[in-house]
C-alpha positions as CSV (number, residue, x, y, z in Angstrom):
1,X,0.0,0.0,0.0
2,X,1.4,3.9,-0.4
3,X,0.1,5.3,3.0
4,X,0.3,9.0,3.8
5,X,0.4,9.4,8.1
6,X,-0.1,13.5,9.4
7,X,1.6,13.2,12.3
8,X,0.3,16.6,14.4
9,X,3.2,18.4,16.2
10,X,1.2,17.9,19.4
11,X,1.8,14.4,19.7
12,X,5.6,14.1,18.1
13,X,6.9,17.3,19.5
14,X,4.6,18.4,22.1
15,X,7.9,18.6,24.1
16,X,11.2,17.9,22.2
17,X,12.0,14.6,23.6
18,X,14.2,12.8,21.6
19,X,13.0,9.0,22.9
20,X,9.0,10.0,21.1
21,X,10.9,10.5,17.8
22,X,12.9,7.2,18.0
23,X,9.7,5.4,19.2
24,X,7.7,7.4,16.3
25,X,10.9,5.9,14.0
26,X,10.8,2.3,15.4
27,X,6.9,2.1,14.1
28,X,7.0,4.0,11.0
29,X,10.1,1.7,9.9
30,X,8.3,-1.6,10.4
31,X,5.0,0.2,8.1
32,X,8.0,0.8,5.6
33,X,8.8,-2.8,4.9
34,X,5.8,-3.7,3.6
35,X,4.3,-0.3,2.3
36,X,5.5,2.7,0.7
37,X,5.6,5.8,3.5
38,X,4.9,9.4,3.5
39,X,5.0,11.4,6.4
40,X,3.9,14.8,6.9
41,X,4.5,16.6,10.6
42,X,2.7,19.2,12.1
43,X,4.8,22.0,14.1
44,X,2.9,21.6,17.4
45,X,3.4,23.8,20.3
46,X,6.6,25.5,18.9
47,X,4.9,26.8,15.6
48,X,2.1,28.5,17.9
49,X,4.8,30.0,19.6
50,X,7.0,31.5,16.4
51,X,4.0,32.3,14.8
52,X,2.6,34.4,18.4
53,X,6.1,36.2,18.2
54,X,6.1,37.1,14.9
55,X,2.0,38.4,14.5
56,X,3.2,40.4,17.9
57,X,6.1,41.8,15.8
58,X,3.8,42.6,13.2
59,X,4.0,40.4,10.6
60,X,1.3,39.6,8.1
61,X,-0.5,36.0,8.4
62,X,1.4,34.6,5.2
63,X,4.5,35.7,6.7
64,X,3.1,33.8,10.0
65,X,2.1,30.7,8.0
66,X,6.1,30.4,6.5
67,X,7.5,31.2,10.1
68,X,5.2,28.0,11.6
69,X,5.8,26.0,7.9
70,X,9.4,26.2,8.9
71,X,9.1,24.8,12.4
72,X,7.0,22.2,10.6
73,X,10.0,21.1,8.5
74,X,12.7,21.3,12.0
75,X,10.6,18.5,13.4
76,X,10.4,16.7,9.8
77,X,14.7,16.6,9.8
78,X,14.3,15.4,13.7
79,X,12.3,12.5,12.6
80,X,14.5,12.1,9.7
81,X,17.6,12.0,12.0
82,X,15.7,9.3,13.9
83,X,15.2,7.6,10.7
84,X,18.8,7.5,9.8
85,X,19.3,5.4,6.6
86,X,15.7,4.7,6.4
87,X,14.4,7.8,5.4
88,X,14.9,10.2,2.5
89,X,17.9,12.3,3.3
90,X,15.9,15.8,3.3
91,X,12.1,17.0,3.8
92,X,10.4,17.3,0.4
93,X,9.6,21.4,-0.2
94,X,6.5,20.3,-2.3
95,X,4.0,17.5,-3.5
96,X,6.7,17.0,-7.2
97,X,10.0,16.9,-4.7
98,X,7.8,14.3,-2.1
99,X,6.8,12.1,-5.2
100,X,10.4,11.8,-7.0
101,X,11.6,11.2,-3.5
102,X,9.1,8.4,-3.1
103,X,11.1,6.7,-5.8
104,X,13.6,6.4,-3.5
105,X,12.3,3.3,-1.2
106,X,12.9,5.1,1.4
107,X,10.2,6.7,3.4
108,X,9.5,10.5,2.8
109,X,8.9,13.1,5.7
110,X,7.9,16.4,4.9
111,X,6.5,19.6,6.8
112,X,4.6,22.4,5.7
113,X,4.0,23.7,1.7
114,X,2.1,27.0,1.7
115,X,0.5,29.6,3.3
116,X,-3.0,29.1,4.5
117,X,-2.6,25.4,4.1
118,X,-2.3,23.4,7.8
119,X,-0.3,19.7,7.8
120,X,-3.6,18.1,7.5
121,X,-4.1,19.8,4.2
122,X,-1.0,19.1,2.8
123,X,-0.9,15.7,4.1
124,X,-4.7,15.5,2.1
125,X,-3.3,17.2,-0.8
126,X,-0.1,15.0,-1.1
127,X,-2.3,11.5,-0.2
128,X,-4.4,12.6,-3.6
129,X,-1.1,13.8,-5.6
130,X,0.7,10.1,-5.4
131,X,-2.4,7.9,-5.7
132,X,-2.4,6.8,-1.4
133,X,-4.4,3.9,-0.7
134,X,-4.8,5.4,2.9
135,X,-4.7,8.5,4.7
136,X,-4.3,8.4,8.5
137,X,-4.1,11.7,10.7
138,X,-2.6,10.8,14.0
139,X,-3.9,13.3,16.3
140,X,-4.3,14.2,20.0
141,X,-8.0,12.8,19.8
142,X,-9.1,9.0,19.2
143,X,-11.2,10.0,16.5
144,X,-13.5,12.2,15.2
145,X,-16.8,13.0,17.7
146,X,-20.0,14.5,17.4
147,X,-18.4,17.6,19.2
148,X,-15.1,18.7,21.1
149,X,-15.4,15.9,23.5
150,X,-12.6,18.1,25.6
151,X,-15.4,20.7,26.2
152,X,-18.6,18.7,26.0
153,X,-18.8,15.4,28.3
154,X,-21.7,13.9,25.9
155,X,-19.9,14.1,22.9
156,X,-20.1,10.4,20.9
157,X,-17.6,9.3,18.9
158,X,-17.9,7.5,15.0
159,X,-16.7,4.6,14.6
160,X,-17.0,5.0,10.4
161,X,-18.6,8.1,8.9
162,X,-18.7,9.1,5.0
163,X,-16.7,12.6,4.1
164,X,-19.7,14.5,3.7
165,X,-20.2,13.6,7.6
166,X,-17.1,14.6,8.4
167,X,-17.3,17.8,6.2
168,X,-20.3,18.5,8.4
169,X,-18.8,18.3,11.6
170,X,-15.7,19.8,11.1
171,X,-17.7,22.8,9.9
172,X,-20.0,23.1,13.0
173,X,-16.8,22.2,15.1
174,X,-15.1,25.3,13.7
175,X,-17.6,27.8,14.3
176,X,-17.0,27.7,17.9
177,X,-14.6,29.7,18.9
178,X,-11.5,27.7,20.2
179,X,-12.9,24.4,19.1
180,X,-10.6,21.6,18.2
181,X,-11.8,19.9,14.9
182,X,-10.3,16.2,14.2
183,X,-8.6,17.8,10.6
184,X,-9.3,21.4,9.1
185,X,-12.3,22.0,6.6
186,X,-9.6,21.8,3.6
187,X,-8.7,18.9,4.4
188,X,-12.0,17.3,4.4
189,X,-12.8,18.9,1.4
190,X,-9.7,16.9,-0.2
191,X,-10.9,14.3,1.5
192,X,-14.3,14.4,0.1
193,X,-13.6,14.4,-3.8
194,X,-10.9,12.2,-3.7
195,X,-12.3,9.4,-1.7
196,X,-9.4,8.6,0.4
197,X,-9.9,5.8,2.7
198,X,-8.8,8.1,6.3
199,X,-8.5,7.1,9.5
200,X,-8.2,9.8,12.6
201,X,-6.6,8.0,15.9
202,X,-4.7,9.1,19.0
203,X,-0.8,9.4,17.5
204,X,0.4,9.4,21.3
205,X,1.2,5.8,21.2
206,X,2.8,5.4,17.6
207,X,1.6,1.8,17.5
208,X,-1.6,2.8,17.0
209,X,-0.4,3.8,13.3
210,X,0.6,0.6,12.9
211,X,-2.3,-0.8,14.4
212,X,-4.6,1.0,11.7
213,X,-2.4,-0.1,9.2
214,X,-3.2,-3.8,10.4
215,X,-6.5,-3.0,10.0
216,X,-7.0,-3.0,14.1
217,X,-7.5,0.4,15.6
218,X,-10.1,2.0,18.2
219,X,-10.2,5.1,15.5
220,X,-12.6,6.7,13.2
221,X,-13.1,5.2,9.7
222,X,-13.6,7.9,6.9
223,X,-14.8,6.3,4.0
224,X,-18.0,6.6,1.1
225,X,-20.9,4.4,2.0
């Protein structure tokens, strides 16, 4: 299988603790021998920060966007160096560089593209580019719920939904102000016309990855009826 994994930054670099990106590295390389491996990471924690220091400094948003899609691409060449021979040798700058380097055999990690587009997007974006038979977004959450199930204590979880679904919640999810959706609405969108089997899990245990990869996880399946 080609599988694309968004790995958000607030479960691989939440704090910079070098043993999450060697146990991250341990999973992804037994996915690797048996599938072909993209990885896109999120800038967690860190990004927020850059990007608070620069708006405060007054910089405009697409400046903000490059300042977090750099952080993006730090923690991409820290999961690289926990990769070692394993991985491509750089992060991929865009969805042409990711593909060629997918000829490699080796497995791909990659950060941020472009302004106004998150690490889900671009995880979306590159999952359609290559032809992915699967999509997973390993997240803070165990999948995607009928509503922030931080903030509301009767919020029920799918177990499978279809991408209009999740278009719908993520929609109603991000109205609220400082809501956490399960991906962004572009994402979904991609999502959506491409039809790419997704699966949103908790990425605090790396296993799990693997776990949906075996086709056992406690996630949510996104996927036409």
């Amino acid at each position: 299988m080609i599988i694309v994994v968004s790995v958000g930054g607030s479960v691989l670099a939440r704090e910079l603790n070098p043993e999450k990106f060697r146990e991250y590295a341990s999973v992804l390389k037994e996915i690797s021998k048996k599938n072909i491996l993209f990885i896109v990471t999120g800038g967690g924690k860190a990004a927020r920060d850059y990007i608070g220091v620069a708006r405060a400094l007054g910089a405009d948003e697409a400046t903000c966007d490059l300042t977090g899609i750099e952080v993006t691409r730090l923690n991409a060449r820290l999961l690289i160096a926990a990769l070692g021979d394993d991985a491509y040798y750089e992060p991929p700058l865009d969805y042409n560089e990711a593909k060629k380097a997918g000829m490699s055999g080796k497995i791909v990690v990659m950060g941020g593209v472009a302004p106004g587009q998150t690490t889900d997007a671009v995880s979306a974006v590159l999952a359609e580019y290559i032809g992915a038979d699967l999509l997973i977004n390993a997240t803070s959450t165990d999948g995607v719920y009928t509503s922030d199930p931080k903030k509301d204590k009767n919020a029920r979880k799918f177990e499978t939904m279809t991408p209009e679904k999740l278009i719908e919640i993520v929609m109603k999810t991000q109205m609220v102000a400082g809501a956490n959706s399960p991906v962004d609405l572009l994402a979904a969108k991609i999502i959506e016309r491409s039809n790419i089997k997704t699966i949103v899990l908790n990425g605090e245990k790396p296993r799990n990855i693997l776990d949906a990869v075996n086709g056992k996880h406690n996630g949510t399946v996104i996927e036409k009826e």
